[in-house]
Z-matrix of the N, CA and C atoms (Angstrom, degrees):
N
C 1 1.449
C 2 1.533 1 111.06
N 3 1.025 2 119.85 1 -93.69
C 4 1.375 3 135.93 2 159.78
C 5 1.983 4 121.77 3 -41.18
N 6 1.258 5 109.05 4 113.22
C 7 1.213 6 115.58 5 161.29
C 8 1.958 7 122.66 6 -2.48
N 9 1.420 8 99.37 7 -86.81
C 10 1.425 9 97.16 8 -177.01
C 11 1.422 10 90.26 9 -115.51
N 12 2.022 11 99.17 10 148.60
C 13 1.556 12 100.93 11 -161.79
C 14 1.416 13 102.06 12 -85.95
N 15 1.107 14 156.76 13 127.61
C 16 1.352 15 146.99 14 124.66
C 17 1.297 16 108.86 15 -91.61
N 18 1.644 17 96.41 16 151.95
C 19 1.523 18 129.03 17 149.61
C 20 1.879 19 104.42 18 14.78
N 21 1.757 20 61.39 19 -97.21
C 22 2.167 21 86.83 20 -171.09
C 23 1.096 22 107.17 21 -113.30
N 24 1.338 23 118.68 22 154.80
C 25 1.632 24 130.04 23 151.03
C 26 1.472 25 127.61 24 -93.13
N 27 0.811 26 124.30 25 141.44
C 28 1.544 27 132.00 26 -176.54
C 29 1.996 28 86.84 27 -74.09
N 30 1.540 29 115.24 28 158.29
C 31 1.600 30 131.87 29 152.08
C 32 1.491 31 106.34 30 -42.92
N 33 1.025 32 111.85 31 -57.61
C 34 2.218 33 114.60 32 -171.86
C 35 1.782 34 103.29 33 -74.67
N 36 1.234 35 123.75 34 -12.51
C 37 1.367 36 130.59 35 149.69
C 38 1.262 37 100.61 36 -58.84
N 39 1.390 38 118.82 37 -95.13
C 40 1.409 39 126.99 38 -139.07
C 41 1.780 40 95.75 39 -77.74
N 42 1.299 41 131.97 40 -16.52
C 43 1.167 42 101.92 41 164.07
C 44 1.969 43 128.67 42 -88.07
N 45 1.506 44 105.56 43 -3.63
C 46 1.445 45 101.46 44 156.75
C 47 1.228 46 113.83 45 -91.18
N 48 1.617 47 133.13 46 6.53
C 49 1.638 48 123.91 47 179.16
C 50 1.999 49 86.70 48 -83.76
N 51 1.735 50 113.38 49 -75.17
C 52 1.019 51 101.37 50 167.60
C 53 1.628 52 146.31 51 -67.95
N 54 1.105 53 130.43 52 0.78
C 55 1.424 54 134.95 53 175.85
C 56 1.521 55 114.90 54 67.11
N 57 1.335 56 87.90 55 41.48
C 58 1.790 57 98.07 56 173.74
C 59 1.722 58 97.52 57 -107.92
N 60 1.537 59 97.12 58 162.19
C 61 1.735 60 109.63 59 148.61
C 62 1.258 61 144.76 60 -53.36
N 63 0.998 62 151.22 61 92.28
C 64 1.619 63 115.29 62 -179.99
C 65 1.389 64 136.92 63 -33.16
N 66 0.861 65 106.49 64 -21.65
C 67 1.690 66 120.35 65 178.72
C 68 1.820 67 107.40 66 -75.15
N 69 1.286 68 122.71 67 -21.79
C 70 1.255 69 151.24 68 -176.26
C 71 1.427 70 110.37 69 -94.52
N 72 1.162 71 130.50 70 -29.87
C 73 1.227 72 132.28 71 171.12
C 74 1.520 73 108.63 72 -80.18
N 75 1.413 74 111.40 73 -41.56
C 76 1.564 75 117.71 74 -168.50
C 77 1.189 76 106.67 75 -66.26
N 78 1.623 77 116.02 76 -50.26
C 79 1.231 78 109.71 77 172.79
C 80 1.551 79 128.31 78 -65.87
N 81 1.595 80 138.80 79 -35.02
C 82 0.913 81 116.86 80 175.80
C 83 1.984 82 99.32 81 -87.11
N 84 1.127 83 121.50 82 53.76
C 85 1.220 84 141.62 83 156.02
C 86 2.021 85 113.70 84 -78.50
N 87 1.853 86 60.48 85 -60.53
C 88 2.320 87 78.70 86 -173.70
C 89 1.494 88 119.20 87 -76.92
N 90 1.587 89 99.15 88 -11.58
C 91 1.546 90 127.01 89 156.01
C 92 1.512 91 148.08 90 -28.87
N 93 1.412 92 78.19 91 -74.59
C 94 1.702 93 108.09 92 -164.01
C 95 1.494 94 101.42 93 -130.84
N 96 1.302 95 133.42 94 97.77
C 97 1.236 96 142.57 95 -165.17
C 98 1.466 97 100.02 96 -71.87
N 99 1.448 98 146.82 97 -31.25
C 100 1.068 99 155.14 98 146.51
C 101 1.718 100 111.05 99 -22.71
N 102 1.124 101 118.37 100 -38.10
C 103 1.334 102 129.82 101 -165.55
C 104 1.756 103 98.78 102 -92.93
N 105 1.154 104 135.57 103 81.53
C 106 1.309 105 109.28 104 -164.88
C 107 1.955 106 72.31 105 -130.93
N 108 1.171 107 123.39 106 120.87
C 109 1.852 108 124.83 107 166.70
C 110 1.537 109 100.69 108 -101.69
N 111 1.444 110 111.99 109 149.24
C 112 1.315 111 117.97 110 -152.09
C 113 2.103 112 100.96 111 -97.41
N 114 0.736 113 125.02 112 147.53
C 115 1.442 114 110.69 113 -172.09
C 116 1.186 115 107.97 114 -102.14
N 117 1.400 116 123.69 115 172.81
C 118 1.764 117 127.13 116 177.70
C 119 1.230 118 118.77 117 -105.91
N 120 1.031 119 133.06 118 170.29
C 121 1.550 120 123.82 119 171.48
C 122 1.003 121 136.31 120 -47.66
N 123 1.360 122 114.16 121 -22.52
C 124 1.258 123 135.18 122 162.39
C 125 1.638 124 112.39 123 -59.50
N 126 1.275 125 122.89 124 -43.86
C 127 1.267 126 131.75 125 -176.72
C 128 1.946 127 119.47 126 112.40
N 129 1.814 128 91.36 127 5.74
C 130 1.126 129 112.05 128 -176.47
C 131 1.713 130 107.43 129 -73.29
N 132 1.524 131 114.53 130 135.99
C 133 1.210 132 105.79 131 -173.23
C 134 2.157 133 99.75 132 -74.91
N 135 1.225 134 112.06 133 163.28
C 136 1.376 135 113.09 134 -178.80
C 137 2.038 136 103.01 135 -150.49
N 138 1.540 137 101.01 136 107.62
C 139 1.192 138 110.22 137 159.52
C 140 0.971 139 151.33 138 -101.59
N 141 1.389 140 144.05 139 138.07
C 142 1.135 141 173.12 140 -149.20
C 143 1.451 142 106.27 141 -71.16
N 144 1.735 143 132.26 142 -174.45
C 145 0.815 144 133.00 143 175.34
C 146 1.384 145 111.26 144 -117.44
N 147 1.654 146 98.33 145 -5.28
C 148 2.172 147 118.32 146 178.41
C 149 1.817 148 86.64 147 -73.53
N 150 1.675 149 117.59 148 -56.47
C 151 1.280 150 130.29 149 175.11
C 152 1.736 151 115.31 150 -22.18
N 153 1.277 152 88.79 151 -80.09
C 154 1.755 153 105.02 152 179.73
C 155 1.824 154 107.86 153 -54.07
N 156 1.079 155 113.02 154 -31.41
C 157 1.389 156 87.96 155 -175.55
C 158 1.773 157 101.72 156 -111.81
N 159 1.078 158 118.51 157 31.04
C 160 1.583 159 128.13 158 146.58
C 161 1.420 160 115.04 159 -108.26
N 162 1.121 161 123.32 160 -11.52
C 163 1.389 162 128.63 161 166.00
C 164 1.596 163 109.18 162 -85.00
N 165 1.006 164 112.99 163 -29.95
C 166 1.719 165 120.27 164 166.39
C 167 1.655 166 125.82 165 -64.63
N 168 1.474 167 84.91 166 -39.72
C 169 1.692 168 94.26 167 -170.56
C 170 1.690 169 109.74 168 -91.19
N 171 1.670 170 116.44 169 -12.94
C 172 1.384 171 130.65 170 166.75
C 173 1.826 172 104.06 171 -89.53
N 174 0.838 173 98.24 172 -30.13
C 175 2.002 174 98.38 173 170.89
C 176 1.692 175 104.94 174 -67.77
N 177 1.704 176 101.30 175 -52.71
C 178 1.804 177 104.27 176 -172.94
C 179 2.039 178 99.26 177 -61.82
N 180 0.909 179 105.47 178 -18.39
C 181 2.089 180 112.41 179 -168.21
C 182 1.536 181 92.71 180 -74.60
N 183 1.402 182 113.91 181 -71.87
C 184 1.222 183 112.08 182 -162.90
C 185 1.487 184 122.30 183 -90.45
N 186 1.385 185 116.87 184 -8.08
C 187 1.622 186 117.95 185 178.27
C 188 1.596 187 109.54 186 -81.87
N 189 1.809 188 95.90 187 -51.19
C 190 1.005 189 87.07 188 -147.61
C 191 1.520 190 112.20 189 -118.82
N 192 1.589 191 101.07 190 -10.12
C 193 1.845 192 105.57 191 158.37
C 194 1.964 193 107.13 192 -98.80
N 195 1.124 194 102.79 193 10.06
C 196 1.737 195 121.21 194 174.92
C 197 1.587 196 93.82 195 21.99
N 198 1.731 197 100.87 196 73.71
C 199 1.384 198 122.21 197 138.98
C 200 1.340 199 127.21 198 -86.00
N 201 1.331 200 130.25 199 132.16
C 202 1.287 201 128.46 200 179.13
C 203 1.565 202 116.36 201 -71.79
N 204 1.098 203 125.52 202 154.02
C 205 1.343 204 144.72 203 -178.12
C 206 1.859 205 112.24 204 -33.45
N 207 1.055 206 96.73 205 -52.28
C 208 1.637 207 93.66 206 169.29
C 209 1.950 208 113.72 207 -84.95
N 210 1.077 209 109.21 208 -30.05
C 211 0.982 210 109.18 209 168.01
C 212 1.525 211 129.99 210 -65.97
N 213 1.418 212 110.59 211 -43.15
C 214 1.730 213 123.79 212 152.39
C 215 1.798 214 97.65 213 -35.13
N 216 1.376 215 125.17 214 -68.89
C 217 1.589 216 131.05 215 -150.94
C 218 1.249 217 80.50 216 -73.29
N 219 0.824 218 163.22 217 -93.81
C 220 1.865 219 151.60 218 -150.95
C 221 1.396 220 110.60 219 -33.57
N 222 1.620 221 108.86 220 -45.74
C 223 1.792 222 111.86 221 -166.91
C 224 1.536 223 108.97 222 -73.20
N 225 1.894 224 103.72 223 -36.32
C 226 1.647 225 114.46 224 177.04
C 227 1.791 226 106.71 225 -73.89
N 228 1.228 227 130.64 226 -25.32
C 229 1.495 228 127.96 227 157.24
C 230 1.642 229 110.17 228 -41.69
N 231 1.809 230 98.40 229 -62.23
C 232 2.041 231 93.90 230 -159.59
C 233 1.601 232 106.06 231 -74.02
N 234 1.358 233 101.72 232 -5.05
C 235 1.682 234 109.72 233 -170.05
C 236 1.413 235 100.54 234 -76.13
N 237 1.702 236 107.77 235 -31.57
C 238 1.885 237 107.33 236 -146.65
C 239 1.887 238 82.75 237 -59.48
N 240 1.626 239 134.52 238 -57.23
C 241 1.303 240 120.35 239 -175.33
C 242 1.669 241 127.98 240 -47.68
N 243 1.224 242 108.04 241 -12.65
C 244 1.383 243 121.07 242 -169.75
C 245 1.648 244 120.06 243 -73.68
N 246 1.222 245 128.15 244 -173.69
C 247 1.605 246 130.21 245 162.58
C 248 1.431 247 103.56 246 -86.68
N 249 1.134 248 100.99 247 147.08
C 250 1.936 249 121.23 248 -165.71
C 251 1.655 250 99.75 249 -51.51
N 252 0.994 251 114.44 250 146.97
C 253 1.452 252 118.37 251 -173.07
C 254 1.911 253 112.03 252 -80.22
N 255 1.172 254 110.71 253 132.70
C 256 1.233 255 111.90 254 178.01
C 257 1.780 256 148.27 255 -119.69
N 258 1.828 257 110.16 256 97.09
C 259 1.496 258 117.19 257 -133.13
C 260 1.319 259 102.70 258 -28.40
N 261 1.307 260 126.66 259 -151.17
C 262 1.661 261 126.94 260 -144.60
C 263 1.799 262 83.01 261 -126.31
N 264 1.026 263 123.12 262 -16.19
C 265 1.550 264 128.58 263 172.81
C 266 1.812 265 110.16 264 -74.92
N 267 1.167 266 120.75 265 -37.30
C 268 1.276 267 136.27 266 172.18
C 269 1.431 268 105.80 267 -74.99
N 270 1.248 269 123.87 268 -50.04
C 271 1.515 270 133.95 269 -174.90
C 272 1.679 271 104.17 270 -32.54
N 273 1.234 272 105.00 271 -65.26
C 274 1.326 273 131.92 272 -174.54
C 275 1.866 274 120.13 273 -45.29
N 276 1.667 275 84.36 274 -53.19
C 277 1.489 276 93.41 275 160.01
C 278 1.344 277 138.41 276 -79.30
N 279 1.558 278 107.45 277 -3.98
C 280 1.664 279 112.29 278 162.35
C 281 1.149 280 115.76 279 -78.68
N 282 1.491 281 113.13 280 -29.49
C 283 1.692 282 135.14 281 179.44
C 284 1.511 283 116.24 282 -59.05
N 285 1.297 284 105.55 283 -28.77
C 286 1.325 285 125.38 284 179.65
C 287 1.649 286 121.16 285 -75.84
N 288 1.284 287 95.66 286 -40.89
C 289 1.374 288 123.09 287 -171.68
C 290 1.721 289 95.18 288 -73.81
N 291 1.085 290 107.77 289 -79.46
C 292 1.824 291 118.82 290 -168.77
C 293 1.817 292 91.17 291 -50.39
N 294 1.258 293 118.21 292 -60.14
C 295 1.360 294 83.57 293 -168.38
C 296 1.676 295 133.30 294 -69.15
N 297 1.621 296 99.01 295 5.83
C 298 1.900 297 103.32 296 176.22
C 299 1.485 298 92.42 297 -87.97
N 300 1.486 299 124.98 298 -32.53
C 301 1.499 300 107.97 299 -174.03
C 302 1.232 301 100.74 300 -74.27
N 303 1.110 302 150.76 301 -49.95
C 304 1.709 303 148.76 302 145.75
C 305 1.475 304 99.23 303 8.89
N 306 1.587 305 115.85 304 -91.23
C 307 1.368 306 112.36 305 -168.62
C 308 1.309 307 115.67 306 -68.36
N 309 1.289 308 126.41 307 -27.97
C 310 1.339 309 119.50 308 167.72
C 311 1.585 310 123.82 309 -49.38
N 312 1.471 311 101.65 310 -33.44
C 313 1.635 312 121.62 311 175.94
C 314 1.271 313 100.60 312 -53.00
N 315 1.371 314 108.26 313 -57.62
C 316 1.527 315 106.27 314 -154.88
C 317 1.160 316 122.11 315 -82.44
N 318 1.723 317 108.26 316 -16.18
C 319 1.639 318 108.25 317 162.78
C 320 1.138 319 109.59 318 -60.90
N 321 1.335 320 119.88 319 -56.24
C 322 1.586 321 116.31 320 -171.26
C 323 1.574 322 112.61 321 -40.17
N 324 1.373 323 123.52 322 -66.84
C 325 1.309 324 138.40 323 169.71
C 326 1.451 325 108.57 324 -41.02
N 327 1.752 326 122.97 325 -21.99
C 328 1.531 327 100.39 326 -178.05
C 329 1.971 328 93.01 327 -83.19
N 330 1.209 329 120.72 328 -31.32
C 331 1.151 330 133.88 329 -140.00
C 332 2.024 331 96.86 330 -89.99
N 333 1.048 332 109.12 331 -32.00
C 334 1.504 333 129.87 332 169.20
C 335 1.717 334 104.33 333 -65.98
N 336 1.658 335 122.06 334 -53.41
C 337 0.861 336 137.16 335 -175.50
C 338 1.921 337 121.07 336 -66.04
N 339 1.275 338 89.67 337 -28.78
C 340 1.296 339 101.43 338 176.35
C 341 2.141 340 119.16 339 -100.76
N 342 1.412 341 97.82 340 -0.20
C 343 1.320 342 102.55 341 167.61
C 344 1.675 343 113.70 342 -82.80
């Protein structure tokens, strides 16, 4: 996600990686029980990189397939069995990928077909 990997992220991290508020994070904090970032001694919240990309995949729920709040927690339930969710910038590049193995498939199969 983030540039250089550390540990944890500070809130003013992870809200310029994703382009949220802080005030927006806290709340779908009290939210999404899934979302729980561990705090420091300070009392500073400190997230993870499990964090950031559940904060991604609850941003992709409600921004941008504009699921509502309970409806997000149902989709992040059937997801928890699933492969890790991947922002809408990545999406694109899997899209990319499957469709060269696509044509790559089908050369093979013309080339199989013609032996």
């Amino acid at each position: 996600m983030l540039n250089n990997q550390k540990t944890y992220y500070s809130i003013r991290e992870v809200c310029n990686q994703t382009g949220l508020e802080p005030h927006v994070l806290r709340y779908w904090e009290s939210e999404f029980s899934i979302l729980r970032p561990k705090k420091n001694r300070a009392g500073n919240r400190a997230y993870r990189e499990k964090d950031i990309e559940t904060i991604f995949t609850i941003k992709q729920l409600l921004y941008e397939e504009q699921f509502t709040i309970p409806g997000a927690k149902r989709k992040l339930a059937s997801l928890k069995n699933q492969q890790p969710f991947l922002p809408t910038e990545k999406k694109s590049d899997a899209k990319q990928v499957i469709a060269e193995t696509i044509q790559e498939l089908k050369e093979i199969l013309r080339i199989v077909e013609n032996c």
